[in-house]
Residue frames as qw, qx, qy, qz and C-alpha x, y, z in Angstrom:
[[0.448, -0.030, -0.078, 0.890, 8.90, -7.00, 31.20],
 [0.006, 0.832, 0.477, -0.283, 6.94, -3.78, 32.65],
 [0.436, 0.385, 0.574, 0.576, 7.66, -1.93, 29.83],
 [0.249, 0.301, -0.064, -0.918, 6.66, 2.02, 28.20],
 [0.404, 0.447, 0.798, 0.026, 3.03, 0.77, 26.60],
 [0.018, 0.259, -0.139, -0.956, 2.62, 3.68, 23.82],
 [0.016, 0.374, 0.823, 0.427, -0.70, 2.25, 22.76],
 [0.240, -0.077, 0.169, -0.953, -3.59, 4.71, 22.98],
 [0.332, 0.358, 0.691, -0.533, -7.32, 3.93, 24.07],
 [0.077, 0.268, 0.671, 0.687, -9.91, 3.51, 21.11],
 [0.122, 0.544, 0.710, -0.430, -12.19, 5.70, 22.85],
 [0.211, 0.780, 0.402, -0.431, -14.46, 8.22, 21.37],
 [0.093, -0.809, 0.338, 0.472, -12.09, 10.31, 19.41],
 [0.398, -0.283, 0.873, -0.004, -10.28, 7.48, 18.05],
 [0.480, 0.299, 0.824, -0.019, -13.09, 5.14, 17.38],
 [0.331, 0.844, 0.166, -0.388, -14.49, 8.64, 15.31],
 [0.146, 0.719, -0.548, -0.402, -11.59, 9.03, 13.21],
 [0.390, -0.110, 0.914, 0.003, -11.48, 5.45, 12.31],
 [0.466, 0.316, 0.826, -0.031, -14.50, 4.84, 11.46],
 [0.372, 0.786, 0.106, -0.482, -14.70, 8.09, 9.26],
 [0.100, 0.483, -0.752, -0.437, -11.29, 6.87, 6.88],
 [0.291, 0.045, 0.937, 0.188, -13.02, 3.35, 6.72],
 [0.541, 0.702, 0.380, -0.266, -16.20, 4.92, 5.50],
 [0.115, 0.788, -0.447, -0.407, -13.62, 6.65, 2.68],
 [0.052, 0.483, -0.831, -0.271, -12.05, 4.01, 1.87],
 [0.865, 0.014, -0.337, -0.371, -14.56, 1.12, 1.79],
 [0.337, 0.184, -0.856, 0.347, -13.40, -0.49, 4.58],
 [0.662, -0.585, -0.466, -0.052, -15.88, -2.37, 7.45],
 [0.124, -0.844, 0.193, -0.485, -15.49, -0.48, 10.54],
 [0.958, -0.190, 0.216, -0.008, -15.36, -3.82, 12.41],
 [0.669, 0.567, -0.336, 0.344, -12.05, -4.01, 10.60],
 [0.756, -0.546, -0.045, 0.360, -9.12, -4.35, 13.57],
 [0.368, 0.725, -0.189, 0.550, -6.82, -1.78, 13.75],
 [0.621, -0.457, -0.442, 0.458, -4.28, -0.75, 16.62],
 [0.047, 0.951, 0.010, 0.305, -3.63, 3.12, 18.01],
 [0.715, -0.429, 0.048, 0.550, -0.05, 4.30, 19.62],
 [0.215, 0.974, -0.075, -0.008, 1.91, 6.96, 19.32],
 [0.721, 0.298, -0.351, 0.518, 5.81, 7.11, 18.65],
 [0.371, 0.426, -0.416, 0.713, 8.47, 7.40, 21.62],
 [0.522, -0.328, -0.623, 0.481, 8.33, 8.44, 25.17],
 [0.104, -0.439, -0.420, 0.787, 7.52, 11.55, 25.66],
 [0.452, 0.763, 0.438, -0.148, 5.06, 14.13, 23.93],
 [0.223, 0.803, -0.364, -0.415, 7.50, 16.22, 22.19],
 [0.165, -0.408, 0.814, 0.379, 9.01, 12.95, 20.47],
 [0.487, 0.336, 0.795, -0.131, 5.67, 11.69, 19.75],
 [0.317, 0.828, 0.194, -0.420, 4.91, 14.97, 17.86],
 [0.033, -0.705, 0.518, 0.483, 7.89, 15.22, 15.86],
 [0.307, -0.079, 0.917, 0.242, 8.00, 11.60, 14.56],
 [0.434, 0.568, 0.689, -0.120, 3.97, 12.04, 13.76],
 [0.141, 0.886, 0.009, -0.442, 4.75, 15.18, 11.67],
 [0.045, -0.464, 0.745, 0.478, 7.56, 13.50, 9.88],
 [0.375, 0.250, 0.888, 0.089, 4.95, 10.99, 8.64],
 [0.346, 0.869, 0.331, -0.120, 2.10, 13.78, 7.43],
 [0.264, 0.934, 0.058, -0.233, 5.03, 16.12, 6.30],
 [0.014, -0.803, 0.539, 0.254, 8.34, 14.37, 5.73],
 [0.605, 0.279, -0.709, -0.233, 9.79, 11.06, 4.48],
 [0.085, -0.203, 0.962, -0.158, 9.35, 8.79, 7.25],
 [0.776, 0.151, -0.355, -0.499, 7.73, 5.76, 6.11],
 [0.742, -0.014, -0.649, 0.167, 9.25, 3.08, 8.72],
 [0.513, -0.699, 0.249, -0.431, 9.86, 2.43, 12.51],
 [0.572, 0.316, -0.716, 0.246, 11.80, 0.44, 14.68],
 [0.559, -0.677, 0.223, -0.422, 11.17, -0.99, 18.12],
 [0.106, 0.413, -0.904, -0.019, 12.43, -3.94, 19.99],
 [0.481, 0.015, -0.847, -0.226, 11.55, -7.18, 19.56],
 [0.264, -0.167, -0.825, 0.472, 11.37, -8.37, 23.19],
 [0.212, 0.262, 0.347, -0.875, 9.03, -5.49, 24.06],
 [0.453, 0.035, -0.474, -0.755, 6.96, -5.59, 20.82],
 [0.517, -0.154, -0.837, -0.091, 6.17, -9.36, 22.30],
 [0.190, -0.270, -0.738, 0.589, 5.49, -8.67, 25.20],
 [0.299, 0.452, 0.294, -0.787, 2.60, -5.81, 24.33],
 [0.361, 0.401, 0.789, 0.293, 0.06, -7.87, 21.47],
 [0.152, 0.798, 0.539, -0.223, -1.72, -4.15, 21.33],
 [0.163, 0.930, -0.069, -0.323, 1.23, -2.52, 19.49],
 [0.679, -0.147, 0.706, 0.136, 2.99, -5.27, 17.98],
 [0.437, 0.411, -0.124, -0.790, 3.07, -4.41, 14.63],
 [0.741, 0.304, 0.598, -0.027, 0.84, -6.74, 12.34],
 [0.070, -0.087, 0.598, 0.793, 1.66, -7.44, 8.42],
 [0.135, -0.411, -0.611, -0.663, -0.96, -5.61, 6.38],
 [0.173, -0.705, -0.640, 0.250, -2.47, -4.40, 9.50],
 [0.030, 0.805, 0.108, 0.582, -3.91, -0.63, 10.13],
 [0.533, -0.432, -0.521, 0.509, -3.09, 1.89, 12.94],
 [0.028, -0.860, -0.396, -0.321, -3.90, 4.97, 14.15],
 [0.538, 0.041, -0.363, 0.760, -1.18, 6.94, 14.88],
 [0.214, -0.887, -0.348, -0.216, -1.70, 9.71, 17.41],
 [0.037, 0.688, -0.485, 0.539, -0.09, 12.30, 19.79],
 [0.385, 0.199, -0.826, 0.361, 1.02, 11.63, 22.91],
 [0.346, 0.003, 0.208, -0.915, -2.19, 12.88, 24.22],
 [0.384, 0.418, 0.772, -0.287, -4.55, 10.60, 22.06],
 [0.520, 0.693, 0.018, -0.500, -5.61, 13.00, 19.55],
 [0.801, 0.078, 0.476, 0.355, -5.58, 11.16, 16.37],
 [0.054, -0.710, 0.393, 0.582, -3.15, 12.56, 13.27],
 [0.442, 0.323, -0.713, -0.439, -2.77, 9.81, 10.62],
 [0.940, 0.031, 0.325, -0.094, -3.87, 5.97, 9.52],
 [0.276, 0.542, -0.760, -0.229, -1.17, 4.04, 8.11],
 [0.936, 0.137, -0.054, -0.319, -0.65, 0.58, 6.70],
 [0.347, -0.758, 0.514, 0.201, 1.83, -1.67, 7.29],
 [0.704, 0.618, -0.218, -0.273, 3.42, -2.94, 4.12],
 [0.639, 0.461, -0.584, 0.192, 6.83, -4.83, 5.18],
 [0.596, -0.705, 0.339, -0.178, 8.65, -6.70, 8.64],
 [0.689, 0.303, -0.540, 0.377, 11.65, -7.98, 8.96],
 [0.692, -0.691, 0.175, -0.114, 13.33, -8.81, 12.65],
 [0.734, 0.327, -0.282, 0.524, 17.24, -8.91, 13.12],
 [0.491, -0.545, -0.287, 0.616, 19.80, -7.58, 15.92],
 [0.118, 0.989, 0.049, -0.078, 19.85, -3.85, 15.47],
 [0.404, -0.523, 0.558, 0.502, 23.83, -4.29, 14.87],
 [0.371, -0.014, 0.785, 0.497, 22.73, -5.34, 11.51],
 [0.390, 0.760, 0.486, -0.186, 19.93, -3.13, 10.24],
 [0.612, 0.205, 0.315, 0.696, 21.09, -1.34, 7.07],
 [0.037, -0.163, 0.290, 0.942, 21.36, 2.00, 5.10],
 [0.136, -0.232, -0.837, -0.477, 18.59, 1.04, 3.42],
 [0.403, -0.523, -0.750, 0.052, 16.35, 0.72, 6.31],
 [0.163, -0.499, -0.188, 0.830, 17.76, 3.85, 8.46],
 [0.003, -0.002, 0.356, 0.934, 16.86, 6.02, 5.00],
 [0.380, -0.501, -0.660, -0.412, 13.04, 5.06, 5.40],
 [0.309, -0.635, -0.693, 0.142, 12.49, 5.80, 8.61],
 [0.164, 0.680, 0.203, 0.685, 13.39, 9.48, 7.57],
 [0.373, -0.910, -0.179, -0.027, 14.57, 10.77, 10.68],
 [0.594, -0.570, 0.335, 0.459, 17.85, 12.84, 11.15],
 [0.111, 0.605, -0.541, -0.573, 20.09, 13.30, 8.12],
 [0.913, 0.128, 0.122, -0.367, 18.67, 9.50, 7.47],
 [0.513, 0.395, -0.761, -0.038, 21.80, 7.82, 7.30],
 [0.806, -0.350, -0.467, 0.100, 22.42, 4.32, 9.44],
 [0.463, -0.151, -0.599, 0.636, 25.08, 5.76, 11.61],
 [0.232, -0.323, -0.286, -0.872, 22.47, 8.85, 11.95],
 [0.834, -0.302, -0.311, -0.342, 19.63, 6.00, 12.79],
 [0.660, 0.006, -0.634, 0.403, 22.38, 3.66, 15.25],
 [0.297, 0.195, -0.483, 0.800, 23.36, 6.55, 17.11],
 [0.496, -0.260, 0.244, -0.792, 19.39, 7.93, 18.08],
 [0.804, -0.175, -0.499, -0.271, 18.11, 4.47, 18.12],
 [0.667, 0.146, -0.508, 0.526, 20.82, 3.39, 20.59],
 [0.021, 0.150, -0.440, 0.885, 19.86, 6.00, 22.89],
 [0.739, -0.218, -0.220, -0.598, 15.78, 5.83, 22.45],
 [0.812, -0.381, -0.276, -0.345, 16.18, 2.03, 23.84],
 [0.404, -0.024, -0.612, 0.680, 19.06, 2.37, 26.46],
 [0.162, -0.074, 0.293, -0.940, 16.79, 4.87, 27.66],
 [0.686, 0.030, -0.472, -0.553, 13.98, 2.55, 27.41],
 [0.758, -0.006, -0.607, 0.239, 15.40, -0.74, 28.77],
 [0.285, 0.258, -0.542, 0.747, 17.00, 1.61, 32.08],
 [0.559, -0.257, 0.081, -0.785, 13.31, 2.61, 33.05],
 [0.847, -0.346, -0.002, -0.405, 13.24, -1.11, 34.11],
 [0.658, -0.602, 0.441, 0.098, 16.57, -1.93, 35.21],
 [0.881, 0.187, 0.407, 0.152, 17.84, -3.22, 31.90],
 [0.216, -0.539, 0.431, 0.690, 21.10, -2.93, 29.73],
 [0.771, 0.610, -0.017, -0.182, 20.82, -2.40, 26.00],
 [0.430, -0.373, 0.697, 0.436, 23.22, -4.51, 24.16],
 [0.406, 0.442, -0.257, -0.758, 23.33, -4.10, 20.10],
 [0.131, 0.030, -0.922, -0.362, 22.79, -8.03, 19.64],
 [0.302, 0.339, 0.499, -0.739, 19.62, -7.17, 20.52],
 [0.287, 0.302, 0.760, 0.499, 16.66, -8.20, 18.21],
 [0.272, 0.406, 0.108, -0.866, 14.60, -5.12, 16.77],
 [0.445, 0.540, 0.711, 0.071, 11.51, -5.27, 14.66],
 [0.014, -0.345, 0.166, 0.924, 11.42, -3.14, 11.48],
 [0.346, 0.605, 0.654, -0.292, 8.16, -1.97, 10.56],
 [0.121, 0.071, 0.363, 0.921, 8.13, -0.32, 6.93],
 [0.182, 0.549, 0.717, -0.388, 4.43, 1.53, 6.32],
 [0.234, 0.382, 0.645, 0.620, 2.44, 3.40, 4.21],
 [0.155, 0.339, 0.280, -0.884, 0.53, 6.81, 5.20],
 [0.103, -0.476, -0.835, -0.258, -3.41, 6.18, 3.86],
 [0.096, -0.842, -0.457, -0.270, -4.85, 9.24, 5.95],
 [0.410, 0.703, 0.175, -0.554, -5.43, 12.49, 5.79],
 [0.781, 0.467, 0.381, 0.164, -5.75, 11.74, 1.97],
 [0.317, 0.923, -0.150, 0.158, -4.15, 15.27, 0.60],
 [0.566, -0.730, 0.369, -0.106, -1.19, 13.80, 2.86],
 [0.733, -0.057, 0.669, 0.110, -1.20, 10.39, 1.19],
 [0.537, 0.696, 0.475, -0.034, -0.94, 11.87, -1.82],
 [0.236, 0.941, -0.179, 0.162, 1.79, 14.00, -1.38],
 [0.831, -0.247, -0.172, 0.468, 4.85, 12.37, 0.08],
 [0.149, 0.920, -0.348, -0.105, 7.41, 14.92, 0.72],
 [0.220, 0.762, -0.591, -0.147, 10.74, 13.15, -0.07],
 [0.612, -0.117, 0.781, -0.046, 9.87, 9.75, -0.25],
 [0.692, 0.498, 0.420, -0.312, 8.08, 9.66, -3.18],
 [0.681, -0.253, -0.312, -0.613, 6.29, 8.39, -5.81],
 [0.489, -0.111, 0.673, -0.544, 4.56, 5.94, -2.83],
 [0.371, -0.236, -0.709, -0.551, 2.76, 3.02, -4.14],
 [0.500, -0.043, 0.561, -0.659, -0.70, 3.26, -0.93],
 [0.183, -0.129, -0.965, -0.138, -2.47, 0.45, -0.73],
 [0.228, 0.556, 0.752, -0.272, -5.73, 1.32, -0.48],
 [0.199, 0.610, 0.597, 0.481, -8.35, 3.50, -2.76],
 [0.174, -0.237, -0.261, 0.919, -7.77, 6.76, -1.54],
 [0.360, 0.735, 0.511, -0.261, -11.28, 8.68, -2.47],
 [0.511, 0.804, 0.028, -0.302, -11.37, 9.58, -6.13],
 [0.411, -0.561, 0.664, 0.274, -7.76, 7.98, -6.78],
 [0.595, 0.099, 0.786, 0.133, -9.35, 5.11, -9.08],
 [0.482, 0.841, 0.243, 0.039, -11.39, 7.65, -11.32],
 [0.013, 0.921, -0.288, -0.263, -8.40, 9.55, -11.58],
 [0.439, -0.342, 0.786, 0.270, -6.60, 6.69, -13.05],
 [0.543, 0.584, 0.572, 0.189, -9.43, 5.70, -15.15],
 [0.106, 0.974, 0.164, -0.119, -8.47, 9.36, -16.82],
 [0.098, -0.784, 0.521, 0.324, -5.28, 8.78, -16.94],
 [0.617, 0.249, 0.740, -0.098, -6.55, 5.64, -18.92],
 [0.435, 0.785, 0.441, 0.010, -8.67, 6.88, -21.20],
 [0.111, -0.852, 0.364, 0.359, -5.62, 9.88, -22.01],
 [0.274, -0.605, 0.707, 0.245, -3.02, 7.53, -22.76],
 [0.513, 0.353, 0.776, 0.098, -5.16, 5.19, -24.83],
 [0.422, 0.872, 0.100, -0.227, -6.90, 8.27, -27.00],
 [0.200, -0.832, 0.422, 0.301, -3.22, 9.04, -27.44],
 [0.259, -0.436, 0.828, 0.238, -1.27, 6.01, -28.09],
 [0.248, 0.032, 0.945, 0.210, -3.97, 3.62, -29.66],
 [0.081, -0.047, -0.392, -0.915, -6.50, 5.85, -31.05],
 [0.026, -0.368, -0.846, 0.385, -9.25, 4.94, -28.49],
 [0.128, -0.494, -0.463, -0.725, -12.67, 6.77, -29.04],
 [0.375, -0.299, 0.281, -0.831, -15.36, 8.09, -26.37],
 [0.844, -0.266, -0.212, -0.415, -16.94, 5.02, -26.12],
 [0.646, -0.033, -0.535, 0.543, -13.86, 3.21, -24.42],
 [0.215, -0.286, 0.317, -0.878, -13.99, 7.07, -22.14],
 [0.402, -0.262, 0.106, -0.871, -17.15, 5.96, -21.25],
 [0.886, -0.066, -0.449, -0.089, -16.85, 2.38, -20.67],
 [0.582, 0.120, -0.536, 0.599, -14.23, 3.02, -18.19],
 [0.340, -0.357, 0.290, -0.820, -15.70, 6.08, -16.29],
 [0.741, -0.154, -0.322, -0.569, -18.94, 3.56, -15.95],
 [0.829, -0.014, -0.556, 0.065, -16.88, 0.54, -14.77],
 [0.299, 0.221, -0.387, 0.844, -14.78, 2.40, -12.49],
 [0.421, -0.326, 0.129, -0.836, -17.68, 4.43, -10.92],
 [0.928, -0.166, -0.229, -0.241, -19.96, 0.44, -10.38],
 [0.581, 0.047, -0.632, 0.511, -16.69, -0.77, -8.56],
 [0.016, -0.305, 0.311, -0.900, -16.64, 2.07, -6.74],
 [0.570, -0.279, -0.060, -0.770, -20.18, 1.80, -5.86],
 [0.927, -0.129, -0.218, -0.277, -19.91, -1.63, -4.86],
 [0.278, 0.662, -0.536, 0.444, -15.91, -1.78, -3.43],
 [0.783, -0.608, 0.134, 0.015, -15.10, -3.75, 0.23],
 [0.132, 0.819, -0.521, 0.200, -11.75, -3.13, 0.70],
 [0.508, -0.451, 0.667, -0.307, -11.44, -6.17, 2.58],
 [0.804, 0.324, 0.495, 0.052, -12.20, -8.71, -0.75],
 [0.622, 0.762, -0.014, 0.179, -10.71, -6.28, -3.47],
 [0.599, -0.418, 0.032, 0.682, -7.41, -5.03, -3.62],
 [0.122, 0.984, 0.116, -0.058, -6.50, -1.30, -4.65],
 [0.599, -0.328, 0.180, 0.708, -2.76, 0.06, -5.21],
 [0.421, 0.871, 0.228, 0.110, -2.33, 3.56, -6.25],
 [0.692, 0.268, -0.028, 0.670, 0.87, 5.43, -7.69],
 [0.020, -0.994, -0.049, -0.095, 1.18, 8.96, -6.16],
 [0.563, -0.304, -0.073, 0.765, 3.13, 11.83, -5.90],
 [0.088, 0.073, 0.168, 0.979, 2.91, 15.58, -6.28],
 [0.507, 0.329, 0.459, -0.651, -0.91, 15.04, -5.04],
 [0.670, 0.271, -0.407, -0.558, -1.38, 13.11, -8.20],
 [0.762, -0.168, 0.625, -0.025, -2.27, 9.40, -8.96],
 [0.085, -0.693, 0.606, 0.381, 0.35, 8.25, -11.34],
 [0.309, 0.174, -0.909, -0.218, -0.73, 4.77, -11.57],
 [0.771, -0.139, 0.367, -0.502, -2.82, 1.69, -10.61],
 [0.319, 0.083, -0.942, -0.061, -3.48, -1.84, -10.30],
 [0.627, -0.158, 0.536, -0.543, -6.71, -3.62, -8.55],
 [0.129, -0.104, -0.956, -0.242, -8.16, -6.96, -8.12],
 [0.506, -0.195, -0.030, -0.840, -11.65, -7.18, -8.62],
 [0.178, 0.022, 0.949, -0.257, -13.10, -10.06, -6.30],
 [0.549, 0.065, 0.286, -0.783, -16.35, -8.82, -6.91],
 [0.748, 0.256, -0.393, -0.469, -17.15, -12.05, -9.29],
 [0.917, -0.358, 0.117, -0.135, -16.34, -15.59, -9.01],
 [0.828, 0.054, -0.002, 0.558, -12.96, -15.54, -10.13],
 [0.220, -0.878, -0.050, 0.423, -11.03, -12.58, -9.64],
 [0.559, 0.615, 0.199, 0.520, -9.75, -10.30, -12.36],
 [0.342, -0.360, -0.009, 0.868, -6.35, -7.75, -12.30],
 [0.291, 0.831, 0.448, 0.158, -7.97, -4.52, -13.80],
 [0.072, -0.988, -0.126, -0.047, -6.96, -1.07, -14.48],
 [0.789, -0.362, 0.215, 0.448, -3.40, -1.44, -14.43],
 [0.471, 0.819, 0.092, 0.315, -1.42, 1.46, -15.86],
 [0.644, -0.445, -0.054, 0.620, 1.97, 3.41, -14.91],
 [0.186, 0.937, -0.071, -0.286, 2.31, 7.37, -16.44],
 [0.872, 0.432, 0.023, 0.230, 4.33, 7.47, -18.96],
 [0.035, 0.851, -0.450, 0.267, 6.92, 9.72, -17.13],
 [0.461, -0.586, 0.618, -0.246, 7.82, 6.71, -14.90],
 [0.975, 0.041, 0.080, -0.201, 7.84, 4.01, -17.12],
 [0.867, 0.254, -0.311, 0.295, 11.24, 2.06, -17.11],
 [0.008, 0.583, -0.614, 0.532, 11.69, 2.64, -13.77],
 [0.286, -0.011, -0.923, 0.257, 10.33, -0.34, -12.34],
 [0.297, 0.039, 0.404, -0.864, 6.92, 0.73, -11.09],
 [0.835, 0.074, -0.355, -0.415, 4.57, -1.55, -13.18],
 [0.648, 0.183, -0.693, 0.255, 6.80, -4.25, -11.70],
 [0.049, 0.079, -0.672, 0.734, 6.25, -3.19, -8.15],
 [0.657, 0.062, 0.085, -0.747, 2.29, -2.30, -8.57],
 [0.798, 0.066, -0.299, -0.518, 2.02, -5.96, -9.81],
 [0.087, 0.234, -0.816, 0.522, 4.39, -7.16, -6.79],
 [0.207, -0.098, 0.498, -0.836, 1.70, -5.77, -4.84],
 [0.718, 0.095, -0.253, -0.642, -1.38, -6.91, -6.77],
 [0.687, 0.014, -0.726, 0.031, 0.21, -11.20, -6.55],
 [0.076, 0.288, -0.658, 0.692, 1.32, -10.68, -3.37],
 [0.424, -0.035, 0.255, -0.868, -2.27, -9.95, -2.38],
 [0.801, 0.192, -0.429, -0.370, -3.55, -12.62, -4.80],
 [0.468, 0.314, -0.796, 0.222, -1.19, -15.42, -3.16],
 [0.092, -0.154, 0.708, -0.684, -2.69, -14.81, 0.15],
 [0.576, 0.358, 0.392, -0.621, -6.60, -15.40, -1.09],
 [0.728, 0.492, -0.159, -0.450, -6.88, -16.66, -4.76],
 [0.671, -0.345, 0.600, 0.264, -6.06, -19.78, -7.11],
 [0.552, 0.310, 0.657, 0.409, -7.14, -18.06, -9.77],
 [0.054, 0.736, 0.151, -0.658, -7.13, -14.72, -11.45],
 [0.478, 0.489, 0.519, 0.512, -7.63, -13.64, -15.05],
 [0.065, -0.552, 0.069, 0.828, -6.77, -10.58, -16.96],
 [0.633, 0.683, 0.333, 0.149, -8.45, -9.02, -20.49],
 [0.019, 0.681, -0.283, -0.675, -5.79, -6.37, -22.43],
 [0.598, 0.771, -0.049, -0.213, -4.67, -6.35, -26.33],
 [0.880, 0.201, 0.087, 0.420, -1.82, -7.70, -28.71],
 [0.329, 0.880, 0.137, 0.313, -0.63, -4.18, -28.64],
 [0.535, -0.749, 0.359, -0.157, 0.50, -3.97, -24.81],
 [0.760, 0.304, -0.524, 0.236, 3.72, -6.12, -25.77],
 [0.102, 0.456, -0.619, 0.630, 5.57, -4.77, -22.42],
 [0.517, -0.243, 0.050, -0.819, 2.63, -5.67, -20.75],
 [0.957, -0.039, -0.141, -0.250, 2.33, -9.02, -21.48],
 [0.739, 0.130, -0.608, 0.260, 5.61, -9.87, -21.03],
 [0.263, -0.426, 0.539, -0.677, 5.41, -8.11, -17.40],
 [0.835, -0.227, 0.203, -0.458, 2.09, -10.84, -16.81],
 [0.808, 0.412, -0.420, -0.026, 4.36, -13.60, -17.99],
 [0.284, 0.396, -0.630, 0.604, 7.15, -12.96, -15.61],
 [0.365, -0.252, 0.531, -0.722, 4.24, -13.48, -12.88],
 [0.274, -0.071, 0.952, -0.113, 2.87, -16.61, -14.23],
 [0.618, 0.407, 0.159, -0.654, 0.07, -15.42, -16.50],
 [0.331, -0.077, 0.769, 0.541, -0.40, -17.68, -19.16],
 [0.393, 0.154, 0.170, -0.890, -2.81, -16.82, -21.88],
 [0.426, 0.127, 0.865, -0.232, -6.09, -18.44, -22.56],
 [0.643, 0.270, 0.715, -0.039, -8.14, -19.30, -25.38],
 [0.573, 0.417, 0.335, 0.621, -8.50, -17.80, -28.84],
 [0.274, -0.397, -0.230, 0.845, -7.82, -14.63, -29.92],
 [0.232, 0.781, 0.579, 0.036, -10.80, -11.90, -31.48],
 [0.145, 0.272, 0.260, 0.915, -10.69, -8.48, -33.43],
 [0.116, -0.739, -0.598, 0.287, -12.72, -5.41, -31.68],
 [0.225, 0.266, 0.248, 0.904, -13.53, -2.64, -33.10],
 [0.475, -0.644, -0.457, 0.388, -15.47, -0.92, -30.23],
 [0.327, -0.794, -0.128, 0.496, -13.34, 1.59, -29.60],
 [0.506, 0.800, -0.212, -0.241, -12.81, 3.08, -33.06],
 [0.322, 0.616, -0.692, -0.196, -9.56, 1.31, -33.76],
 [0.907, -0.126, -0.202, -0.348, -9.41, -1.88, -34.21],
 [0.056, 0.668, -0.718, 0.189, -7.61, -4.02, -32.08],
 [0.600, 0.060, -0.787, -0.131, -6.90, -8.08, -30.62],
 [0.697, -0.557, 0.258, -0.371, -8.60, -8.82, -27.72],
 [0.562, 0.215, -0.758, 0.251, -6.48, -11.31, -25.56],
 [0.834, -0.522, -0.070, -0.166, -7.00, -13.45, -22.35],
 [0.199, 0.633, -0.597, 0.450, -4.94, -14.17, -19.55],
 [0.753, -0.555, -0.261, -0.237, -5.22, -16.50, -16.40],
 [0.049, 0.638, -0.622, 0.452, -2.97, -17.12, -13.40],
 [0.859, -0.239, -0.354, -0.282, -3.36, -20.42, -11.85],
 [0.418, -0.592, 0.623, -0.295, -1.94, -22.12, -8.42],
 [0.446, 0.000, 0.893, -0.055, -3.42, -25.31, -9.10],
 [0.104, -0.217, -0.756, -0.608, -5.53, -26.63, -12.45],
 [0.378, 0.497, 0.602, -0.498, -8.68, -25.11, -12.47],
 [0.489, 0.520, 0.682, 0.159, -11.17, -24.16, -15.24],
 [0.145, 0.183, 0.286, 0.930, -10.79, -21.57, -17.74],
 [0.052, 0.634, 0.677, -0.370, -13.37, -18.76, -17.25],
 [0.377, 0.817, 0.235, 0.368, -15.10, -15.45, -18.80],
 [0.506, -0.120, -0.152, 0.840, -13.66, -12.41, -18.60],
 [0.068, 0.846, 0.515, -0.121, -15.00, -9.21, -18.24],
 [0.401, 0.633, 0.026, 0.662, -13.63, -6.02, -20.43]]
């Protein structure tokens, strides 16, 4: 079907902006990513790309039949893309986090309220959607009809950083990737909440800055995994796996205390298995008897813990050091690394 193709050329421009977020983010440049802009014309491209950098949309919708038929804007799970005007000039990277495919008679509330255009209800989302691909479908002789299948693309905004960082009325956001300085800012919000609650000293402060900084220094975005909490241009929370060893270990995992019992530790460690499931059969965590909520959060994901347990007194108070592993299939217990 000869189709609208809204994908954009990776030339110069493009290939520049790319390869400057992957240098940010610790991502190979060689990494695959696709470029396209929203809609048909240049004023609808612009609007839609503006609601991403400045308003709540955080999803898209196209049809199905078309999506197949063009492999170069198709959207991919967990893939990247470079959204631009209708011109080419690039504007944002995003990430796509969710897809689901169904007849557009049956997309929900739910779904219409992410893609944050209009007042953001469904009949809101029916009524422009409904027009976008009758007006679509007519440019090659074709009726739209609503048992039509549509792909729905949920996503994540990842660049310009001061962007990702601020949602306007979507937020908090959990962004999958290490936005630049995001992790140290967690470690800080670490080292806070520990001084605080468990009477940590400077030498934990400075075991974390240290560890945090040697990831950093050593990071591929394309073996670890990153998830940060934001909102208000802060980072709120975290969660990474470190690959960097032979078994991989969940680290750094924390949720402000304004947002705890709202289900955000539970989502950040959605994101963290999720990731795991696709690549690992084995992952280990280190924390303390102290983190009760904690443990029973790794529980509910299949940690079980491992071997004995030891008194440390490190970090001025003393506390129980505990293991953790996560296993697909029997393998060997292993170290862990604080």
């Amino acid at each position: 079907m000869d189709v609208l193709d809204n994908s954009v050329a990776k030339d110069g421009r493009v290939d520049r902006y790319w390869r400057e977020f992957c240098a940010q983010v610790h991502l190979p440049p060689e990494t695959g990513y696709q470029a396209w802009y929203f809609g048909d014309t240049p004023e609808l491209a612009h609007e839609l790309v503006e609601l991403v950098l400045h308003g709540p949309k955080r999803a898209t919708a196209g049809l199905s039949e078309v999506n197949d038929g063009l492999p170069q804007v198709k959207p991919v799970a967990g893939g990247y893309s470079v959204l631009t005007e209708h011109d080419g000039t690039p504007r944002a990277v995003i990430r796509t986090t969710g897809l689901d495919r169904r007849p557009f008679c049956e997309v929900d509330a739910a779904f219409a309220w992410d893609e944050g255009e209009g007042d953001r209800t469904l009949a809101d989302w029916m009524d422009g959607h409904r027009r976008f691909f009758t007006r679509e479908l007519a440019a090659v002789g074709r009726a739209f009809d609503e048992r039509m299948l549509v792909d729905l693309e949920r996503f994540e905004l990842l660049c310009p950083f001061d962007a990702a960082r601020t949602p306007v009325d979507c937020g908090p956001r959990i962004v999958p990737a290490c936005l630049p300085g995001g992790l140290a800012e967690s470690g800080e919000l670490q080292i806070g909440y520990y001084a605080r609650r468990h009477g940590f000293n400077s030498a934990f402060a400075e075991e974390r800055r240290r560890d945090i900084e040697q990831f950093m220094a050593e990071h591929d975005a394309t073996r670890d995994g990153v998830w940060l909490l934001v909102d208000g241009g802060r980072v709120l929370g975290s969660i990474a796996i470190d690959a960097r060893g032979e078994t991989p270990e969940l680290r750094w995992f924390i949720v402000h205390e304004a947002l705890r019992a709202q289900g955000w530790g539970r989502r950040l460690m959605q994101n963290a298995m999720d990731h795991c499931l696709s690549r690992h059969d084995r992952v280990v965590l280190h924390t303390f008897s102290a983190l009760v909520e904690a443990r029973r959060l790794y529980e509910a994901f299949g940690f079980a813990q491992i071997g004995g347990e030891s008194v440390y007194t490190g970090y001025g108070t003393p506390i129980v050091d505990q293991g953790f592993e996560w296993r697909r299939a029997s393998v060997q217990s292993g170290t862990i690394r604080r």
